[in-house]
LOBA-608256 format. One line per 5 residues: number of its first residue (from 1); their letters; for each residue x negated, y negated, z of N, C-alpha, C, O, CB. Coordinates in Angstrom, 2 decimals. Glycine has a CB too. Example, Ala and Ser with C-alpha at 12.3 -4.5 7.8 and 13.67 -1.06 7.14 Angstrom:
REM LOBA-608256
1) as) -13.19:5.69:7.80:-12.30:4.50:7.80:-13.20:3.30:7.80:-14.24:3.32:8.46:-11.31:4.47:9.05; -12.85:2.25:7.08:-13.67:1.06:7.14:-12.90:-0.03:7.87:-13.41:-1.14:8.04:-14.08:0.60:5.72
END
This chain:
REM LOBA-608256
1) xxxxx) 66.72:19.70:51.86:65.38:19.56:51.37:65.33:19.90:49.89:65.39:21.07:49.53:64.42:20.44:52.16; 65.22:18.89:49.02:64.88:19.50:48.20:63.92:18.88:46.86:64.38:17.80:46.49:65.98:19.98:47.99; 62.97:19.22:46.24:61.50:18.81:46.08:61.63:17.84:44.66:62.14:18.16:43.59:60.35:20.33:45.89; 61.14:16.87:44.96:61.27:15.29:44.39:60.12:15.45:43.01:58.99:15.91:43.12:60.63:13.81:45.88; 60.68:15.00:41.86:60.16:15.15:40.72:59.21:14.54:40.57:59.40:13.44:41.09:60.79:14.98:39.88
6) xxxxx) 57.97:14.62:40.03:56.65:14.68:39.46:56.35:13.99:38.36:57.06:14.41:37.44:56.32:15.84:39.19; 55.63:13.13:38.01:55.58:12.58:36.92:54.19:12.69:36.55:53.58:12.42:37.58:56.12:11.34:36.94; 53.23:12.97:35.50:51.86:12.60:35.51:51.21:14.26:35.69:51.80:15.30:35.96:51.48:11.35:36.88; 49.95:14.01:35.44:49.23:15.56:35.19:48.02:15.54:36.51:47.25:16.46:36.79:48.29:15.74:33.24; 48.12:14.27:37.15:47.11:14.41:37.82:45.77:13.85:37.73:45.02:13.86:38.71:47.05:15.38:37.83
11) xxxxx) 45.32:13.24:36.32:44.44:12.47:35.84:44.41:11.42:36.36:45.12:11.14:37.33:44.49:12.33:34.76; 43.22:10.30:35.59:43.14:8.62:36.02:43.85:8.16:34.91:44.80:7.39:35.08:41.51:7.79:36.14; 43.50:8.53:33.75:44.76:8.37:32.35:46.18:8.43:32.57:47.03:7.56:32.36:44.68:9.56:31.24; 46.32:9.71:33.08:47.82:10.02:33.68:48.10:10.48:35.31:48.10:11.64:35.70:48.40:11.29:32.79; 48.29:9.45:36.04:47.90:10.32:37.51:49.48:10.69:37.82:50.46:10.35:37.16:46.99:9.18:39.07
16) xxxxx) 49.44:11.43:38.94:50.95:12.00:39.40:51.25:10.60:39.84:50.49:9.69:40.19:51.11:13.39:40.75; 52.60:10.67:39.73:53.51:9.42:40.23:54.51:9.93:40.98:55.47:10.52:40.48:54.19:8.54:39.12; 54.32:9.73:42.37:55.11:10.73:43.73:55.73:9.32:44.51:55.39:8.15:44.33:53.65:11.93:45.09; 56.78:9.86:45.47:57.80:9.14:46.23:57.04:10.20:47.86:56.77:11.33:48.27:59.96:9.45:45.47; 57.03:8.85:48.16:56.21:8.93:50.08:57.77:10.17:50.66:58.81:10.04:50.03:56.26:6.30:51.51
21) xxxxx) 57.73:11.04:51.61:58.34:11.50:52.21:59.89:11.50:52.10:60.63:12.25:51.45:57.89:11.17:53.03; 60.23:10.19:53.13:61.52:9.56:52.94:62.08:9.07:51.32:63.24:8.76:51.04:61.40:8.31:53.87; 61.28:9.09:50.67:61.84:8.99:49.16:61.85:7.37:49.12:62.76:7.05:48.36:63.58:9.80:48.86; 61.19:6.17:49.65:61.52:4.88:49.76:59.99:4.62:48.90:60.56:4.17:47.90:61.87:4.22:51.48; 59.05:4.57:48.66:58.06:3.93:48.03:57.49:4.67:47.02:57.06:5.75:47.42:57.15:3.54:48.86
26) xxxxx) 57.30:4.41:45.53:56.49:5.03:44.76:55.04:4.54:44.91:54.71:3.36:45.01:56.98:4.92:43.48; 53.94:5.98:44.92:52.33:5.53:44.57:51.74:6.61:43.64:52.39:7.66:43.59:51.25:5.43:46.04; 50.78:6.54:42.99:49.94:7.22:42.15:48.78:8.54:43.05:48.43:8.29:44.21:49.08:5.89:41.37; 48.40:9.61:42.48:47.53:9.59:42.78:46.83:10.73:41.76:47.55:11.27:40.92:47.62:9.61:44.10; 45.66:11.02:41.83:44.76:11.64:40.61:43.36:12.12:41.24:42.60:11.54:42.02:44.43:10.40:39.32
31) xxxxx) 43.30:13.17:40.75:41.55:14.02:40.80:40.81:13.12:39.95:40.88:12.56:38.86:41.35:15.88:40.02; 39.93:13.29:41.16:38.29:12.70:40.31:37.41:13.69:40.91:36.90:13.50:42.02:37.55:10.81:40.76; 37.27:14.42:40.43:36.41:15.81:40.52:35.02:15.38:40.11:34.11:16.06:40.60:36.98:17.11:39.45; 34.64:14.31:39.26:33.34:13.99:39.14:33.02:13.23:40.21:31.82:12.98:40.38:33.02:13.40:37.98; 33.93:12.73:41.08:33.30:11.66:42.51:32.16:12.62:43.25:32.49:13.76:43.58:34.81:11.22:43.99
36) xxxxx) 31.37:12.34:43.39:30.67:13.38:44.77:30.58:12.76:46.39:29.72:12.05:46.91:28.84:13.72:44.37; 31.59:13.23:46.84:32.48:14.70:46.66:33.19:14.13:46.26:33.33:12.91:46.29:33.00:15.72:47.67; 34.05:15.26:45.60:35.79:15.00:44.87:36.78:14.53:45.61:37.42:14.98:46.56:36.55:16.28:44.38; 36.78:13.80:45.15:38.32:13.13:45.77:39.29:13.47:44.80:39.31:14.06:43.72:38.41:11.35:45.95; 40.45:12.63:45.89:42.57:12.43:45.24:42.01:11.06:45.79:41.52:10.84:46.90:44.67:13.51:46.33
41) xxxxx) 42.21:10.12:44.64:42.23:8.84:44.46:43.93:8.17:44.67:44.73:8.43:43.77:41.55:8.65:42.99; 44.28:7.55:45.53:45.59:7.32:46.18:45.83:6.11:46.05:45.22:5.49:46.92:45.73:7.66:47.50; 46.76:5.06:45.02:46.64:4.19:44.59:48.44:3.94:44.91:49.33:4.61:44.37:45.81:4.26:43.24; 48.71:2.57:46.12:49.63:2.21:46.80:49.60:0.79:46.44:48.75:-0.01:46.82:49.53:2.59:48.15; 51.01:0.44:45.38:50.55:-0.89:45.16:49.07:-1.87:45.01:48.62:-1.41:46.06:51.10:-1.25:45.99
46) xxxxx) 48.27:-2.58:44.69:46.91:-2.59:44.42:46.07:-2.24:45.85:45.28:-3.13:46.19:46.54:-4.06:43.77; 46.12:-1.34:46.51:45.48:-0.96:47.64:45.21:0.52:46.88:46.02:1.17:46.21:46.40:-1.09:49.19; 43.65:0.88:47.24:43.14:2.43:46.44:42.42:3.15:47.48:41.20:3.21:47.60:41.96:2.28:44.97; 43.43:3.78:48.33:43.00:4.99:48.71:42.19:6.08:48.28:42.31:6.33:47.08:43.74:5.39:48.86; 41.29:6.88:49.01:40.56:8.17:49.01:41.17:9.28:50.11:41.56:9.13:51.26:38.99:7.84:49.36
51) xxxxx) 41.11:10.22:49.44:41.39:11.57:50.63:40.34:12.69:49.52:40.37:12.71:48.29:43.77:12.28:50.91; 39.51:13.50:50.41:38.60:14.42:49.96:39.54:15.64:49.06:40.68:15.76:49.50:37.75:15.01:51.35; 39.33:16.19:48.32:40.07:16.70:47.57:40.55:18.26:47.72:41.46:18.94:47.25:39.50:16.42:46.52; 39.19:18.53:48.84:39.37:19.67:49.33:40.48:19.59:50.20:41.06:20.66:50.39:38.27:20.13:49.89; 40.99:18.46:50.87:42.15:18.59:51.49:43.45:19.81:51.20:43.91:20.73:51.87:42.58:17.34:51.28
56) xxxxx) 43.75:19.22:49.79:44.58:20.40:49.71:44.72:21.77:49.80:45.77:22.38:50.02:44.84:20.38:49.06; 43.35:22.32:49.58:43.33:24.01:49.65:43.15:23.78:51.40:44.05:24.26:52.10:41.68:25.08:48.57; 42.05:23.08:52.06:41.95:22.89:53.73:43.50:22.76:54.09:43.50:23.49:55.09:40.97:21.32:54.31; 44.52:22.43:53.99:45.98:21.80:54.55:47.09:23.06:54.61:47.88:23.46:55.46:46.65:20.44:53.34; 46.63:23.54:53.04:47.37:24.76:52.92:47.23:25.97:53.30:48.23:26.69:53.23:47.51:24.96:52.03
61) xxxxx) 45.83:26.60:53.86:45.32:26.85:54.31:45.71:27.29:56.05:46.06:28.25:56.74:44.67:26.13:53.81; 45.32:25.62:56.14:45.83:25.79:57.77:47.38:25.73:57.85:47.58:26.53:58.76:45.22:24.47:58.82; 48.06:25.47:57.64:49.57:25.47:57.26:50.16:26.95:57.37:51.21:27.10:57.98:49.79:24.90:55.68; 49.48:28.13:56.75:49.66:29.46:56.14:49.31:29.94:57.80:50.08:30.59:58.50:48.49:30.01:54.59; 48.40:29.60:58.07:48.17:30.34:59.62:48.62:29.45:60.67:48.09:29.61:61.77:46.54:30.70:60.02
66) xxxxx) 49.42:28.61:60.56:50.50:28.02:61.53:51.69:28.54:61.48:52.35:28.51:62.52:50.75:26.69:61.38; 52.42:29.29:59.96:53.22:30.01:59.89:54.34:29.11:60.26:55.14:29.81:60.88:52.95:31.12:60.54; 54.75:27.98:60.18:56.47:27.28:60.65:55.97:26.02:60.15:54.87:25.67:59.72:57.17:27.20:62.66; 57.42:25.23:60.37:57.16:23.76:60.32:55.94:22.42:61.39:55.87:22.20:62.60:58.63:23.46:60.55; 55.34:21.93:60.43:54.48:21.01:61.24:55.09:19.65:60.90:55.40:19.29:59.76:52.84:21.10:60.88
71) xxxxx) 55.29:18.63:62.53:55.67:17.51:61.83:54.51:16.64:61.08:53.41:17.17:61.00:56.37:16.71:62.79; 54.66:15.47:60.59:53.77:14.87:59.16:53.13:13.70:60.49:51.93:13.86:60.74:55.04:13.93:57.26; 53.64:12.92:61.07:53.19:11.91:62.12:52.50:11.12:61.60:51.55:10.78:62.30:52.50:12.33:63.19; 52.58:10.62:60.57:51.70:9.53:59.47:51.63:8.35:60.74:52.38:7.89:61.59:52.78:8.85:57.60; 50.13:8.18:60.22:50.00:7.19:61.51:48.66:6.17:60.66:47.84:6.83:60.01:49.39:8.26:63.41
76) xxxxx) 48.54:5.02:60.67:47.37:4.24:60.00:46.11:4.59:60.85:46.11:5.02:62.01:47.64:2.55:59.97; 45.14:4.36:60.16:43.75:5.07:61.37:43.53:4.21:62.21:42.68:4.57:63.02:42.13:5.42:60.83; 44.25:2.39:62.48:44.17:2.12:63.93:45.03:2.62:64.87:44.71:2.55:66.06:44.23:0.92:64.13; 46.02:3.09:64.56:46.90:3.76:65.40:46.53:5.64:65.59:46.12:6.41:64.72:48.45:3.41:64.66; 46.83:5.93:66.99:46.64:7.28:67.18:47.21:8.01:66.66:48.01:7.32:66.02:46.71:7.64:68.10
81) xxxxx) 47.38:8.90:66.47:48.24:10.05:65.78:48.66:10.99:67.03:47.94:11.31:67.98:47.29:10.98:64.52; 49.87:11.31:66.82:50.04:11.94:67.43:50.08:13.86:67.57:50.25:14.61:66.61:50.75:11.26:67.52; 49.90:14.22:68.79:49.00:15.54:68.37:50.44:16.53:68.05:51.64:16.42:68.29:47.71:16.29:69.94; 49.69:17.38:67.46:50.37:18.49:66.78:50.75:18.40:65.68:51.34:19.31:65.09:51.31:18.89:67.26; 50.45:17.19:65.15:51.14:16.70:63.53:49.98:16.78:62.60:48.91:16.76:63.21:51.80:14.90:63.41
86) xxxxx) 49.85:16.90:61.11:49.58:16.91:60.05:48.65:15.85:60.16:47.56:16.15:59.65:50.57:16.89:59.23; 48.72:14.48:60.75:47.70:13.32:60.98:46.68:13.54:61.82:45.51:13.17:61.80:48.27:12.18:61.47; 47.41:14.30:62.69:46.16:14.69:64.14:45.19:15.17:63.52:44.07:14.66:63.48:46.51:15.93:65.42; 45.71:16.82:62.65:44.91:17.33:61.74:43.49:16.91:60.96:42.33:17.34:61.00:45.68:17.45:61.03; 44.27:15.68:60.10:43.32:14.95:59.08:42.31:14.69:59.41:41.30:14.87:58.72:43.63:13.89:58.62
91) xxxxx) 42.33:14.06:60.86:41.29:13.04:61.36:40.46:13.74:62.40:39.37:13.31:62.78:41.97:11.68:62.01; 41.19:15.16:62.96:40.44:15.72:64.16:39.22:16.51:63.89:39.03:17.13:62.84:41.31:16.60:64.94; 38.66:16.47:64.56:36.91:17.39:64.60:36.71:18.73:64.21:35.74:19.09:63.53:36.29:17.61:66.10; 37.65:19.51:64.64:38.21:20.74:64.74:38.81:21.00:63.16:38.75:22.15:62.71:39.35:20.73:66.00; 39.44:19.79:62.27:39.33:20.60:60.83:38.38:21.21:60.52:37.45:21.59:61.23:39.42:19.95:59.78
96) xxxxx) 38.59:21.40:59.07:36.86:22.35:58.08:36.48:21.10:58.05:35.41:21.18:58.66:36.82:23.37:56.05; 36.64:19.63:57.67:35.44:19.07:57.45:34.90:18.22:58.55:34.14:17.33:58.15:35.52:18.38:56.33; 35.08:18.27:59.71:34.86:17.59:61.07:35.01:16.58:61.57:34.29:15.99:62.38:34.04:17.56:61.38; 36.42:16.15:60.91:36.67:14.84:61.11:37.81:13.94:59.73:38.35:14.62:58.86:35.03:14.25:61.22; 37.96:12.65:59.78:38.32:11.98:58.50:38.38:12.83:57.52:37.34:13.45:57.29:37.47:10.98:58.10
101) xxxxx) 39.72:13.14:56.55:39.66:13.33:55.13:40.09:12.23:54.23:40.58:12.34:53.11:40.41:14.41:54.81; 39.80:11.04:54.96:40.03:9.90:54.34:38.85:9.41:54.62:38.17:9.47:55.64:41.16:9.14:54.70; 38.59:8.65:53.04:37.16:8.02:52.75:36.81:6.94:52.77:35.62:6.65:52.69:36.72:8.18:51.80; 38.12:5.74:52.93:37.79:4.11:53.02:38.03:4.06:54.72:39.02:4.38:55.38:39.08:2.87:51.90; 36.78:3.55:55.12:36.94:2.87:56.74:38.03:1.88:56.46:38.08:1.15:55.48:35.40:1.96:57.47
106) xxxxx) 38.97:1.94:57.50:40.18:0.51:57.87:41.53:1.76:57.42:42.62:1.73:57.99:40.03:-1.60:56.32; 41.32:2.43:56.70:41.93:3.00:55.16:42.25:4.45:55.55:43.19:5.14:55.14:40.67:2.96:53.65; 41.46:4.71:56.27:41.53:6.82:56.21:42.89:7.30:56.79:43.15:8.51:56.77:40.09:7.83:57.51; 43.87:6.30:57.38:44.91:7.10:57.75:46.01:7.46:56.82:45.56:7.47:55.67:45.42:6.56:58.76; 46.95:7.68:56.84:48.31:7.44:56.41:48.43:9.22:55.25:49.33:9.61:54.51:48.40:5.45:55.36
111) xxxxx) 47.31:9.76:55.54:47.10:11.19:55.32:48.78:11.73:54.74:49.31:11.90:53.64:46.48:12.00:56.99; 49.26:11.88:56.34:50.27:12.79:56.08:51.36:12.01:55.21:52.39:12.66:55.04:50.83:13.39:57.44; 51.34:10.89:54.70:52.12:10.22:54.03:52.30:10.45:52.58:53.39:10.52:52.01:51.81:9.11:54.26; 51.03:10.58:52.00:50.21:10.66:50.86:49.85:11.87:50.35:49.88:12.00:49.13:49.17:10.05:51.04; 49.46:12.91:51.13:49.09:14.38:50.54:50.00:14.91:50.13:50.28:15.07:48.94:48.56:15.33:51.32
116) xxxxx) 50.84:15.43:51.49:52.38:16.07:51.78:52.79:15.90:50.56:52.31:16.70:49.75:53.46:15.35:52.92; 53.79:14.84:50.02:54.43:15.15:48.44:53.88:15.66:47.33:54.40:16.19:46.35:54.82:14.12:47.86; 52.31:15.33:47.71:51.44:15.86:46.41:51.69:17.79:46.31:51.90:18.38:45.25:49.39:15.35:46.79; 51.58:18.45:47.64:51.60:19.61:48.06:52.25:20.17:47.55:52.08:21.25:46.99:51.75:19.81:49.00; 53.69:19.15:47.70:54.82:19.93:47.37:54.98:20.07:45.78:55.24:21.19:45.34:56.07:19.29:48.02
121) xxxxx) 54.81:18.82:44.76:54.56:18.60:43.47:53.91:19.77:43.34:54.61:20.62:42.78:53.88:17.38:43.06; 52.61:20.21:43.71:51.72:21.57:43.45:52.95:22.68:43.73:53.20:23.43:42.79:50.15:21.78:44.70; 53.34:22.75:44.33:53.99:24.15:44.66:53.14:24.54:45.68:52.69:25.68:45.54:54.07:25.28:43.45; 52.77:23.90:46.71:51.82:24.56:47.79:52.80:24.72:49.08:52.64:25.63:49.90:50.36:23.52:48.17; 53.79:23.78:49.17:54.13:23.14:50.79:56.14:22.95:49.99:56.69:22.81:48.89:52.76:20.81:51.44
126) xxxxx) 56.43:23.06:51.15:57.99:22.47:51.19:57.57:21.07:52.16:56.69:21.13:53.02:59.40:23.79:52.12; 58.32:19.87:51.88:58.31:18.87:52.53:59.73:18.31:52.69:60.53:18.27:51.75:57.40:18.07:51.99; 60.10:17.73:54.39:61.03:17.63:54.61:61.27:15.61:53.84:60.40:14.77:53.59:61.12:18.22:56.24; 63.27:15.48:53.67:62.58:13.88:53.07:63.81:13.60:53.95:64.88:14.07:53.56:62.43:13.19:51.00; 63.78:13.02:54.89:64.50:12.70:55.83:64.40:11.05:56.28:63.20:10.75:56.21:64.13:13.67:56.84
131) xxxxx) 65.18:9.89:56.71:64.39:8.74:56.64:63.06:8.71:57.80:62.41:7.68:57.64:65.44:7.50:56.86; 62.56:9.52:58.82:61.89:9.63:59.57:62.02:10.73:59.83:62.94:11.46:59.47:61.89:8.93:60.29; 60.50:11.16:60.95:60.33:12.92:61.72:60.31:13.87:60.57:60.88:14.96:60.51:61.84:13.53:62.84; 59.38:13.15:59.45:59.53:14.86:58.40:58.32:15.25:58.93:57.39:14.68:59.50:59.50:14.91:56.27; 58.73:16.99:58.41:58.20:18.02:58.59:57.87:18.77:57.47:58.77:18.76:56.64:58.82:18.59:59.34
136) xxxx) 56.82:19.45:57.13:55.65:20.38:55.93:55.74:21.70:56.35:55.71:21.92:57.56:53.79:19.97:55.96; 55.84:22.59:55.60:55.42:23.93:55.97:54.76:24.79:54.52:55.50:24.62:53.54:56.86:24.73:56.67; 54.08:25.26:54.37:53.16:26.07:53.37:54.16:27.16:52.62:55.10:27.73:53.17:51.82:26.92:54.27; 53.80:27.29:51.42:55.05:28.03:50.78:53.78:29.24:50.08:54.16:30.19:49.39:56.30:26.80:49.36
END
């Protein structure tokens, strides 16, 4: 494991430029703290993702009182997620925000795909980069 370089400050001028999990796809992503609410604007080839921005302190958070590895289970929001993973998380009732931390209907999944490296870029999370079955844990 070991944590994949960072490009970008995080802006829309300059957004981070991160590698998905497995290290196979580059995407963008950037605070917009003036959105109400704030988003991480997630920009995958011309497709532009939303995830609420509070995600990250909510992820790390719950991560810290899970205490071990969680797997990531990136799953698109027509597909289920499977439970105990980082996706289940995103989308379940039972988070802080009661549901979806993804903001485009068709769009809100792929969570654990997309945050996870950001986490780790922060210094929040270790993320596993394995070609499949990675796993996050809170640092």
């Amino acid at each position: 494991m070991s944590s994949q370089p960072v490009r970008g400050t995080g802006t829309k001028d300059d957004p981070w430029i991160l590698l998905t999990p497995p290290g196979t796809s580059e995407y963008q992503m950037y605070r917009d703290e003036a959105a109400d609410p704030p988003l991480l604007v997630c920009t995958v080839g011309k497709t532009q993702l939303g995830y609420l921005l509070r995600c990250l302190d909510d992820l790390h958070t719950m991560l810290k009182e899970y205490g071990d590895w969680m797997p990531l289970g990136s799953a698109d929001e027509q597909k289920e997620a499977k439970e105990g993973t980082v996706e289940a998380w995103a989308r379940s009732a039972d988070n802080p925000v009661g549901g979806w931390y993804g903001t485009k209907k068709g769009l809100r999944g792929r969570f654990a795909n997309y945050v996870p490296p950001l986490m780790e870029a922060l210094r929040l999370a270790e993320v596993e980069h394995n070609a499949r079955n990675n796993r996050m844990r809170a640092i």
